[in-house]
PyMOL Python script that loads the backbone (N, CA, C, O; Angstrom):
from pymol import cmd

cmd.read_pdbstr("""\
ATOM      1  N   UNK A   1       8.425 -31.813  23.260  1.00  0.00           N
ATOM      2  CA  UNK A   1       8.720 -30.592  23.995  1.00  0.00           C
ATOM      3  C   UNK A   1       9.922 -29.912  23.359  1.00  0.00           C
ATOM      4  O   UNK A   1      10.881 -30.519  22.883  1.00  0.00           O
ATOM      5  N   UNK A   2       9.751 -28.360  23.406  1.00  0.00           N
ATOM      6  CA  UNK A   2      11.235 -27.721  22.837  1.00  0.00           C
ATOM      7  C   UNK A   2      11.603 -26.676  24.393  1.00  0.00           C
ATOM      8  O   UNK A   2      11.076 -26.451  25.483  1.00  0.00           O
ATOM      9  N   UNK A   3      12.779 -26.297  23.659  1.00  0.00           N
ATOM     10  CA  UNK A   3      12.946 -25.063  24.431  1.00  0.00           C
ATOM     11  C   UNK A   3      13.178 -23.936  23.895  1.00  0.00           C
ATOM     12  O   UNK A   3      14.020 -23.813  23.005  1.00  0.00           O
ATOM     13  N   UNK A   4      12.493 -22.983  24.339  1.00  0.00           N
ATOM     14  CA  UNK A   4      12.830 -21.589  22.955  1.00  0.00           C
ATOM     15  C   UNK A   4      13.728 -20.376  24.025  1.00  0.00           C
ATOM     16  O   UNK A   4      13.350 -20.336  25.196  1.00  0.00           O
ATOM     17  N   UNK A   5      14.621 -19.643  23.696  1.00  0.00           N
ATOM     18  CA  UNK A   5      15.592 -19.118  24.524  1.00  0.00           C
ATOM     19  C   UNK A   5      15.483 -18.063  23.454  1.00  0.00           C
ATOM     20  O   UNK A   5      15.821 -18.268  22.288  1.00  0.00           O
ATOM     21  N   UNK A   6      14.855 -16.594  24.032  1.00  0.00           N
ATOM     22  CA  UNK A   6      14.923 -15.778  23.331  1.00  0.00           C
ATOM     23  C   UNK A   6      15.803 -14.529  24.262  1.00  0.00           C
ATOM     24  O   UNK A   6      15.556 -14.178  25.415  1.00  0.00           O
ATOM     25  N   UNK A   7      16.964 -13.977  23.284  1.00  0.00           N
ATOM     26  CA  UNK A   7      17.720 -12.830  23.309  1.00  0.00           C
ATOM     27  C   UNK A   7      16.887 -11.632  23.959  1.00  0.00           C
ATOM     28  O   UNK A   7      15.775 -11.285  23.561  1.00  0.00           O
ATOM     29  N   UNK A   8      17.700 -10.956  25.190  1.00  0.00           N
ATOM     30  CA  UNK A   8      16.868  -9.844  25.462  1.00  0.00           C
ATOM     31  C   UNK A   8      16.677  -8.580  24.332  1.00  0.00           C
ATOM     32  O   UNK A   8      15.805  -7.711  24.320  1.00  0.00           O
ATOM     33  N   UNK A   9      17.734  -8.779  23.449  1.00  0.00           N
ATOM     34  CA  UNK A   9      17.424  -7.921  22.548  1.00  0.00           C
ATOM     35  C   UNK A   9      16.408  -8.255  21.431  1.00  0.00           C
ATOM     36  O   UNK A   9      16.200  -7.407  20.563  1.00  0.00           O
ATOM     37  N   UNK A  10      15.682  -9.593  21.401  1.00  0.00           N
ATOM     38  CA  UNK A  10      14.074  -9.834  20.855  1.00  0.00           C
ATOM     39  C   UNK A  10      13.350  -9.994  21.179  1.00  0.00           C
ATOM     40  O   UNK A  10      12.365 -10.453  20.601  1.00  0.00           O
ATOM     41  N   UNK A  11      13.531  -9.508  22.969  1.00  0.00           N
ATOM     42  CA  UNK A  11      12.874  -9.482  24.067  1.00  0.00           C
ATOM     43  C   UNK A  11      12.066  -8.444  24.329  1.00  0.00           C
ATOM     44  O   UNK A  11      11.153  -8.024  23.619  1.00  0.00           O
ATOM     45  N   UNK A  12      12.562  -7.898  25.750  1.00  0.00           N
ATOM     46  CA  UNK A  12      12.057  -6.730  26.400  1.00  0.00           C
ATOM     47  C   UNK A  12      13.235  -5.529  26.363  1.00  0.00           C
ATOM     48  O   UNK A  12      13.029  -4.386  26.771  1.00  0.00           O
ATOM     49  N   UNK A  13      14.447  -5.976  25.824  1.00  0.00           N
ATOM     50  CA  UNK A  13      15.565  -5.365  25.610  1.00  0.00           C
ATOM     51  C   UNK A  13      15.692  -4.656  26.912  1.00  0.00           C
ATOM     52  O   UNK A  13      15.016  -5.205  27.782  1.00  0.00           O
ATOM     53  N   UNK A  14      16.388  -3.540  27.345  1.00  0.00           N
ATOM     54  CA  UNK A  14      17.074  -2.740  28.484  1.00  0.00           C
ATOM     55  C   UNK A  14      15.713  -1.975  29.574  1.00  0.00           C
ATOM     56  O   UNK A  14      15.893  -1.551  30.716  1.00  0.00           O
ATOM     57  N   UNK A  15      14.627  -1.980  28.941  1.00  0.00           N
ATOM     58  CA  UNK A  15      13.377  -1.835  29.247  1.00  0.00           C
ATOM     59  C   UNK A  15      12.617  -2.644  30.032  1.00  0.00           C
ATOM     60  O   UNK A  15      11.686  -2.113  30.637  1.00  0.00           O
ATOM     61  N   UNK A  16      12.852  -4.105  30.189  1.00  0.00           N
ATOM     62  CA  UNK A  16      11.858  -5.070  31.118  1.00  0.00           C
ATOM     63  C   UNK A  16      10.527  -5.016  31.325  1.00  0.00           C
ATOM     64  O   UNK A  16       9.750  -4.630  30.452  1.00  0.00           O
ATOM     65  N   UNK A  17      10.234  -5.323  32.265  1.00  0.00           N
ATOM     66  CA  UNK A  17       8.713  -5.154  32.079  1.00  0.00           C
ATOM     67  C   UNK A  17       8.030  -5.162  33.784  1.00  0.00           C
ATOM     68  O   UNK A  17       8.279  -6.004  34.647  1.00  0.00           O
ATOM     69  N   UNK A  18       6.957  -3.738  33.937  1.00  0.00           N
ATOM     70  CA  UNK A  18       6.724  -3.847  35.203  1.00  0.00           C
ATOM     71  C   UNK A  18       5.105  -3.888  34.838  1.00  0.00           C
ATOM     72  O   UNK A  18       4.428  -3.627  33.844  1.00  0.00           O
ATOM     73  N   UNK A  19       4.820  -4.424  36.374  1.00  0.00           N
ATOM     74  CA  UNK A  19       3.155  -4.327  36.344  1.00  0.00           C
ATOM     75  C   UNK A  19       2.829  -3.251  36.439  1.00  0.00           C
ATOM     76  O   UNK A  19       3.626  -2.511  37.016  1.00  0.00           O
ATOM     77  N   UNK A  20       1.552  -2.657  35.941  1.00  0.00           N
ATOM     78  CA  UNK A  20       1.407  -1.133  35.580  1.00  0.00           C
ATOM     79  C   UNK A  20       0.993  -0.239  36.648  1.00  0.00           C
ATOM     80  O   UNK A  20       0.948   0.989  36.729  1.00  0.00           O
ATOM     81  N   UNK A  21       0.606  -1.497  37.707  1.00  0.00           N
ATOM     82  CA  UNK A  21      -0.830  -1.139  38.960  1.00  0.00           C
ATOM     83  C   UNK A  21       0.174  -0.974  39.761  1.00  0.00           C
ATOM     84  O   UNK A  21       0.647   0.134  40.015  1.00  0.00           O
ATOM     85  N   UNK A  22       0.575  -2.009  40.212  1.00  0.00           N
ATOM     86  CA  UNK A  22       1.597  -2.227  41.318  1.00  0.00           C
ATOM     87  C   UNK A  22       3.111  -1.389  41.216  1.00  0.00           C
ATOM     88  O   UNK A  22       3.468  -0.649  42.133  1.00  0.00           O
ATOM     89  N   UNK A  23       4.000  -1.621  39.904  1.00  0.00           N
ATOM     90  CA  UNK A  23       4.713  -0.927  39.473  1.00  0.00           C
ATOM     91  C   UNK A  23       6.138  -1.911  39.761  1.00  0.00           C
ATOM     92  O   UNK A  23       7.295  -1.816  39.352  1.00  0.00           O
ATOM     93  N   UNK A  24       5.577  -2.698  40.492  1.00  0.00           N
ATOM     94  CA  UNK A  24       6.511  -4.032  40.483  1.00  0.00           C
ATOM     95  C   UNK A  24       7.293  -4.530  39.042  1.00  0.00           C
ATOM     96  O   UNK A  24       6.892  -4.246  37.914  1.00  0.00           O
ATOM     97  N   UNK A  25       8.092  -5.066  39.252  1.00  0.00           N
ATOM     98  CA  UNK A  25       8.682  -5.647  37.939  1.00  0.00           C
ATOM     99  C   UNK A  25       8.761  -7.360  37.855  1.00  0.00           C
ATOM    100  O   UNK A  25       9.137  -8.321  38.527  1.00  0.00           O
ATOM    101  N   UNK A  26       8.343  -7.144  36.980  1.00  0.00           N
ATOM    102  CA  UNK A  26       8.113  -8.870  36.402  1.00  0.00           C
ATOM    103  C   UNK A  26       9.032  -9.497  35.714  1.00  0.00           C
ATOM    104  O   UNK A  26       9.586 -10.591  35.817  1.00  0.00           O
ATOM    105  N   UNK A  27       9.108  -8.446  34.860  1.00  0.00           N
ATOM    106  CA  UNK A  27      10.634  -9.051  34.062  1.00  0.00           C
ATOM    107  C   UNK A  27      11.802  -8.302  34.042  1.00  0.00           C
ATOM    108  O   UNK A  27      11.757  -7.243  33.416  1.00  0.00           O
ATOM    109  N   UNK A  28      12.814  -8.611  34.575  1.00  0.00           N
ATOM    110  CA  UNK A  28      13.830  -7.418  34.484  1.00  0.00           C
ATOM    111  C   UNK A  28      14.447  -6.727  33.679  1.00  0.00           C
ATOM    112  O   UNK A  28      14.365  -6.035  34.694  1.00  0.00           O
ATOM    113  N   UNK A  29      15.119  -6.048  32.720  1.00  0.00           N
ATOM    114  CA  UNK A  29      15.915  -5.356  31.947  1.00  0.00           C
ATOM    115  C   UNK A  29      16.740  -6.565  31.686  1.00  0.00           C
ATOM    116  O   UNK A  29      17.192  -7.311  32.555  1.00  0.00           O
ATOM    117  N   UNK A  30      16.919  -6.707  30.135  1.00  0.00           N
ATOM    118  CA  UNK A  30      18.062  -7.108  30.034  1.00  0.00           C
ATOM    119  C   UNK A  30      17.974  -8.991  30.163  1.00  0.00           C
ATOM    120  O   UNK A  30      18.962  -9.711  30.306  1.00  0.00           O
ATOM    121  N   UNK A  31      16.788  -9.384  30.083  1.00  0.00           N
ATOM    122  CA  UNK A  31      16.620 -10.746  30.968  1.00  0.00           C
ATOM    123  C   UNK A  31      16.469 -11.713  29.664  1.00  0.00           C
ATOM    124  O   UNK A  31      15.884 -11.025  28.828  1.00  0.00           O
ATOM    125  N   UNK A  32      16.720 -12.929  29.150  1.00  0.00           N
ATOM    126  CA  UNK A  32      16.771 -13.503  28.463  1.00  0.00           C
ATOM    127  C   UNK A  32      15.633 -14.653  28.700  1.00  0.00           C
ATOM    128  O   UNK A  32      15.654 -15.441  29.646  1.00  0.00           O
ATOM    129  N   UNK A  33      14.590 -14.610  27.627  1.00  0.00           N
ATOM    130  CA  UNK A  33      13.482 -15.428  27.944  1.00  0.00           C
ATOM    131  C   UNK A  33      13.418 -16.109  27.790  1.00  0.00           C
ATOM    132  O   UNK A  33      13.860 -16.310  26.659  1.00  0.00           O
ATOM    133  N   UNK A  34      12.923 -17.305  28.419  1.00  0.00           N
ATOM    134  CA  UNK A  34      13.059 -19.070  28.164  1.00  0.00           C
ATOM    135  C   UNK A  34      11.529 -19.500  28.557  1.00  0.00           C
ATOM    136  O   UNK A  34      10.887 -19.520  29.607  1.00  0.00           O
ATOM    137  N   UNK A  35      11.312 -19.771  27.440  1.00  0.00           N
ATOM    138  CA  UNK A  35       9.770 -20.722  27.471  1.00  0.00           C
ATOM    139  C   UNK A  35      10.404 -22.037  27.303  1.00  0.00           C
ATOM    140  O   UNK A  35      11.474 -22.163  26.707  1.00  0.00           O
ATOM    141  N   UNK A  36       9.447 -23.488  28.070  1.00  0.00           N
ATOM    142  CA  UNK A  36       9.009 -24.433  27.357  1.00  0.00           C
ATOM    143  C   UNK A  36       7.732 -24.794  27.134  1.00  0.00           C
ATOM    144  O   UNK A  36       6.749 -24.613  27.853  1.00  0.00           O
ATOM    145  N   UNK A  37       7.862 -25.596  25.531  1.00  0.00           N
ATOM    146  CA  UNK A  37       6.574 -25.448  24.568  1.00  0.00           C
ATOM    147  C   UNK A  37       6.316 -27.345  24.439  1.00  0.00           C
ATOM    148  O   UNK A  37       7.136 -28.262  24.488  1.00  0.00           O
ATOM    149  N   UNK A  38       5.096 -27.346  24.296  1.00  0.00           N
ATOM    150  CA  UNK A  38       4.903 -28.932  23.868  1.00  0.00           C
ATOM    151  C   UNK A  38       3.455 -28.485  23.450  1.00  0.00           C
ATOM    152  O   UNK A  38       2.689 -27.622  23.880  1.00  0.00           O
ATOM    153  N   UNK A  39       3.392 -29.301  22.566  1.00  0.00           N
ATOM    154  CA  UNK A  39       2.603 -29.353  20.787  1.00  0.00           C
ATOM    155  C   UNK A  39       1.850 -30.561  21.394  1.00  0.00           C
ATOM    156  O   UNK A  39       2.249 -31.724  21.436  1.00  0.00           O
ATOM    157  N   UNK A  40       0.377 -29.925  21.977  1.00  0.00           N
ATOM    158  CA  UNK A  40      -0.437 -31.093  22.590  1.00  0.00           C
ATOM    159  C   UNK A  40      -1.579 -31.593  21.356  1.00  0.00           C
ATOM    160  O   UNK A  40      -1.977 -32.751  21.487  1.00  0.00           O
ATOM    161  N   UNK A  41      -2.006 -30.980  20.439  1.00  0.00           N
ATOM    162  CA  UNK A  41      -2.682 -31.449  19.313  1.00  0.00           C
ATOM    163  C   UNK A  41      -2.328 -30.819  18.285  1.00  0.00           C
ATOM    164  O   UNK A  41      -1.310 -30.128  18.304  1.00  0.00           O
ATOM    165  N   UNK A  42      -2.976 -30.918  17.368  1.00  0.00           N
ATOM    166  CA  UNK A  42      -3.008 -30.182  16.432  1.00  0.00           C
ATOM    167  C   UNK A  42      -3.991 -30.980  14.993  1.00  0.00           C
ATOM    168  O   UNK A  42      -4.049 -32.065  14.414  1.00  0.00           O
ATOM    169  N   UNK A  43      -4.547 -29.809  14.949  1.00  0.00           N
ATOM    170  CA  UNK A  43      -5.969 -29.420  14.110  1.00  0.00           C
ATOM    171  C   UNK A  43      -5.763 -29.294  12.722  1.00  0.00           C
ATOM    172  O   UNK A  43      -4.985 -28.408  12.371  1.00  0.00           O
ATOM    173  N   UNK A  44      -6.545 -30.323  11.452  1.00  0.00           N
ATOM    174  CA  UNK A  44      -6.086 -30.042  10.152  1.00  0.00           C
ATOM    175  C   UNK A  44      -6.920 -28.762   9.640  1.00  0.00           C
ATOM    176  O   UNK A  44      -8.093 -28.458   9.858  1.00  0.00           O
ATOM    177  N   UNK A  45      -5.884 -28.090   8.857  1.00  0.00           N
ATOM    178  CA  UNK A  45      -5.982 -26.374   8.253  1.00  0.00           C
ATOM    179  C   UNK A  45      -7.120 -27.379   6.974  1.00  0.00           C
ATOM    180  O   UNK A  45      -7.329 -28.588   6.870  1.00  0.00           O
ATOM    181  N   UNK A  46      -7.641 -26.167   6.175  1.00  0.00           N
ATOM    182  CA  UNK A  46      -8.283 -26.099   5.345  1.00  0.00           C
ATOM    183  C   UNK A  46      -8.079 -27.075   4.152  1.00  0.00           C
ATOM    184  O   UNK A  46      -6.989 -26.964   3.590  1.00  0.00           O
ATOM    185  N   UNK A  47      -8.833 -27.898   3.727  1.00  0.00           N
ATOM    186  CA  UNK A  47      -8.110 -28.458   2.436  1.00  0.00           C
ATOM    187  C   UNK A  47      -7.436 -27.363   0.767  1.00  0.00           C
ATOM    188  O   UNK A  47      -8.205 -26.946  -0.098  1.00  0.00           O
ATOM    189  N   UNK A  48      -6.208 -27.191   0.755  1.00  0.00           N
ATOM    190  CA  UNK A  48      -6.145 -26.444  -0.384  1.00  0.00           C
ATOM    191  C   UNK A  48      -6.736 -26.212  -1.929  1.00  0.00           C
ATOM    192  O   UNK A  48      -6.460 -27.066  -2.771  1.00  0.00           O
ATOM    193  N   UNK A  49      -7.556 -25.046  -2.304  1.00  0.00           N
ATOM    194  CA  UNK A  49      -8.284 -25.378  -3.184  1.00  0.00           C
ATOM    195  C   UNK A  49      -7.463 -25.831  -4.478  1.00  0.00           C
ATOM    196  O   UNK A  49      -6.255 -25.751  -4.257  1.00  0.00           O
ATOM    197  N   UNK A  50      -7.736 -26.238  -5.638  1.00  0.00           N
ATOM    198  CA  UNK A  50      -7.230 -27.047  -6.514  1.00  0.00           C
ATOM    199  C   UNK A  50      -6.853 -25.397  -7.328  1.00  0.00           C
ATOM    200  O   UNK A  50      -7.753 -24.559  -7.389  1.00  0.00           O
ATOM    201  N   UNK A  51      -5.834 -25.177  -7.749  1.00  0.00           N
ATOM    202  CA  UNK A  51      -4.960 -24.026  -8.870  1.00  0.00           C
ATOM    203  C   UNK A  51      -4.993 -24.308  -9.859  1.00  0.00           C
ATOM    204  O   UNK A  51      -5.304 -25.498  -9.891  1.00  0.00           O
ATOM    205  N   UNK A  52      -4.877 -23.991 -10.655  1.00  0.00           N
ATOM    206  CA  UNK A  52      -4.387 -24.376 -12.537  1.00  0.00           C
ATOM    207  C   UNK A  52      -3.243 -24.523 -12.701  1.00  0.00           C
ATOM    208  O   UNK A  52      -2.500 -23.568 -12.477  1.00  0.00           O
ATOM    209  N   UNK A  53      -2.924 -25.270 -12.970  1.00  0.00           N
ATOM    210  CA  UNK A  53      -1.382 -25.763 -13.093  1.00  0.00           C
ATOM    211  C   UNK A  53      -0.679 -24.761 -14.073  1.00  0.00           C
ATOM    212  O   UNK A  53      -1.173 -24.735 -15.200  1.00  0.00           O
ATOM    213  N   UNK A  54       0.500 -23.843 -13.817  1.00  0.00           N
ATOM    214  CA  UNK A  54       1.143 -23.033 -14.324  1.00  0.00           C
ATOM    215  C   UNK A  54       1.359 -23.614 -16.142  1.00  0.00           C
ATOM    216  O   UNK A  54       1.955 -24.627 -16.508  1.00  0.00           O
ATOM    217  N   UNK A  55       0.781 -22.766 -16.857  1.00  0.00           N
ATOM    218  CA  UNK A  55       1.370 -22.729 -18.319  1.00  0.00           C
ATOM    219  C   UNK A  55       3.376 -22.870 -18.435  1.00  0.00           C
ATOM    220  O   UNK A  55       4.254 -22.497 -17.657  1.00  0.00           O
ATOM    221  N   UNK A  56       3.414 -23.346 -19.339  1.00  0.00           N
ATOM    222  CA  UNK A  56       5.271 -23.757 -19.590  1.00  0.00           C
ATOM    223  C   UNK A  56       5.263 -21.821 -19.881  1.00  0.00           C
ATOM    224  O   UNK A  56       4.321 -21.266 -20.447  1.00  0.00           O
ATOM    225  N   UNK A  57       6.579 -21.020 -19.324  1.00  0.00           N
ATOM    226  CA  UNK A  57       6.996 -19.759 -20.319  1.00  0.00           C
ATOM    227  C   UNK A  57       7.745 -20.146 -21.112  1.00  0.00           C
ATOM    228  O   UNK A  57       8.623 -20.968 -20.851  1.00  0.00           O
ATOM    229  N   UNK A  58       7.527 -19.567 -22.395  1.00  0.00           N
ATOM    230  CA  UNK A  58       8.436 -19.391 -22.975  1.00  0.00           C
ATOM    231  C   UNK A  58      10.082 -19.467 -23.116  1.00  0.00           C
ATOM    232  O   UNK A  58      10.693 -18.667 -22.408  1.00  0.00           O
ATOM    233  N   UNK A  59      10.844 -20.323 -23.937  1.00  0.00           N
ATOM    234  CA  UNK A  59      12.031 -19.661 -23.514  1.00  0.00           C
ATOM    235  C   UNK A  59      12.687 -18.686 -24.399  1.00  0.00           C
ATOM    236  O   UNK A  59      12.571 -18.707 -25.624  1.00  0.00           O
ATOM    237  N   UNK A  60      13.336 -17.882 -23.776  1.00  0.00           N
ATOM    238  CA  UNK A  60      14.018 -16.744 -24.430  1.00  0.00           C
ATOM    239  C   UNK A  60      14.724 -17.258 -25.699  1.00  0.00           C
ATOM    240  O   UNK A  60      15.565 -18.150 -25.821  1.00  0.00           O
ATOM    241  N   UNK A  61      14.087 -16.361 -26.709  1.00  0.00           N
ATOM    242  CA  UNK A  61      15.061 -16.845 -27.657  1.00  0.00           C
ATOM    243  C   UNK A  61      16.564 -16.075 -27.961  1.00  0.00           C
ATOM    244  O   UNK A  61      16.684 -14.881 -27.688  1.00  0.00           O
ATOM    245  N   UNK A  62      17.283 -16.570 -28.333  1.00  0.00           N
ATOM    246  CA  UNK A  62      19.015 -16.381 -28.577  1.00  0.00           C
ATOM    247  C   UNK A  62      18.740 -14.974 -29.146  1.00  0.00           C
ATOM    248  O   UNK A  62      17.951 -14.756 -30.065  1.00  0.00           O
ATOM    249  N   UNK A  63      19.527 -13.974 -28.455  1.00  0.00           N
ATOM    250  CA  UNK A  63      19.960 -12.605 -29.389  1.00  0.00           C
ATOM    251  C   UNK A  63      21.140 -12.542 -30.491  1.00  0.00           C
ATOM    252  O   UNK A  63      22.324 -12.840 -30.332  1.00  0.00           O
ATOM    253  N   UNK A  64      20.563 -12.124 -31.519  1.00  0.00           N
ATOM    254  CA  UNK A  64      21.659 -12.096 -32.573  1.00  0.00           C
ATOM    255  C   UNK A  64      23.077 -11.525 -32.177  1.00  0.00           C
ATOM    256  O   UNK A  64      23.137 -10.397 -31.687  1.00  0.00           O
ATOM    257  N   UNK A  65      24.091 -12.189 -32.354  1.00  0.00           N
ATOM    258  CA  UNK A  65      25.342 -11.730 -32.007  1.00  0.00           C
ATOM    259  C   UNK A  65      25.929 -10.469 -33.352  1.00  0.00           C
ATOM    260  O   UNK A  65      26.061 -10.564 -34.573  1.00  0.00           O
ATOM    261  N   UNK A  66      26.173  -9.282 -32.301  1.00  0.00           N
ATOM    262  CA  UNK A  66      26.839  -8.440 -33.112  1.00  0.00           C
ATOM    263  C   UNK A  66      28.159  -9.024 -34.369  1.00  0.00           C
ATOM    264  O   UNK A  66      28.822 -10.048 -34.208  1.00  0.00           O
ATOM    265  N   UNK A  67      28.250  -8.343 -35.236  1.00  0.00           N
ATOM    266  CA  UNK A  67      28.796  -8.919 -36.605  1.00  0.00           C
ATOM    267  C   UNK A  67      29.872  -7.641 -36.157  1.00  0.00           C
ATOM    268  O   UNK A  67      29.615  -6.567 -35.613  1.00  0.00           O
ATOM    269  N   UNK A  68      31.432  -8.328 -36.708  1.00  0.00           N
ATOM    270  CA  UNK A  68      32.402  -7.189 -36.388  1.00  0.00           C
ATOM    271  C   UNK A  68      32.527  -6.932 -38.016  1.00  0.00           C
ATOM    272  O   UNK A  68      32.387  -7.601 -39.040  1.00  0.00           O
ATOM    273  N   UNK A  69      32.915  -5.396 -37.614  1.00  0.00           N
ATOM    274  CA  UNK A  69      32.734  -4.467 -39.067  1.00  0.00           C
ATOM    275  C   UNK A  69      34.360  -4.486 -39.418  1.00  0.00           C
ATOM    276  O   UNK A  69      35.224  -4.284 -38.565  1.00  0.00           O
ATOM    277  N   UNK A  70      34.596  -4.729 -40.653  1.00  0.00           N
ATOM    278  CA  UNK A  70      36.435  -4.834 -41.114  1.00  0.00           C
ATOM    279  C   UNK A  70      36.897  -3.315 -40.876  1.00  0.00           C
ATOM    280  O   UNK A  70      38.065  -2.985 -41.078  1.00  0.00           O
TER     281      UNK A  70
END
""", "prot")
cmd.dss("prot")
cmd.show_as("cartoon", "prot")
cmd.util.cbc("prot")
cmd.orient("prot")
């Protein structure tokens, strides 16, 4: 189990939230949201298909150093 505590400002911010019918409010302005979460299964994703293994680049070769003129 976690707990996730989200900022009203990644929230509903100063705005809240009312039911649309009723006009009631559900969530208030300003209200800081707190879920708890628990991770009851979980399902294996796709097997990843096989890539080509990246070629080596090149390495840069050395730039000639300017020659000072007498």
């Amino acid at each position: 189990k976690r707990c996730l505590s989200i900022p009203a400002a990644l929230g509903y911010g100063s705005q809240g939230q009312t039911d649309q019918q009723t006009g009631r409010v559900i969530i208030p302005p300003n209200a800081t949201l707190i879920f708890e979460i628990e991770l009851v299964s979980l399902a294996p994703g796709p097997s990843p298909s096989p890539s080509p293994s990246p070629s080596p680049s090149p390495s840069p070769s050395p730039s000639p150093t300017p020659s000072k003129s007498p």
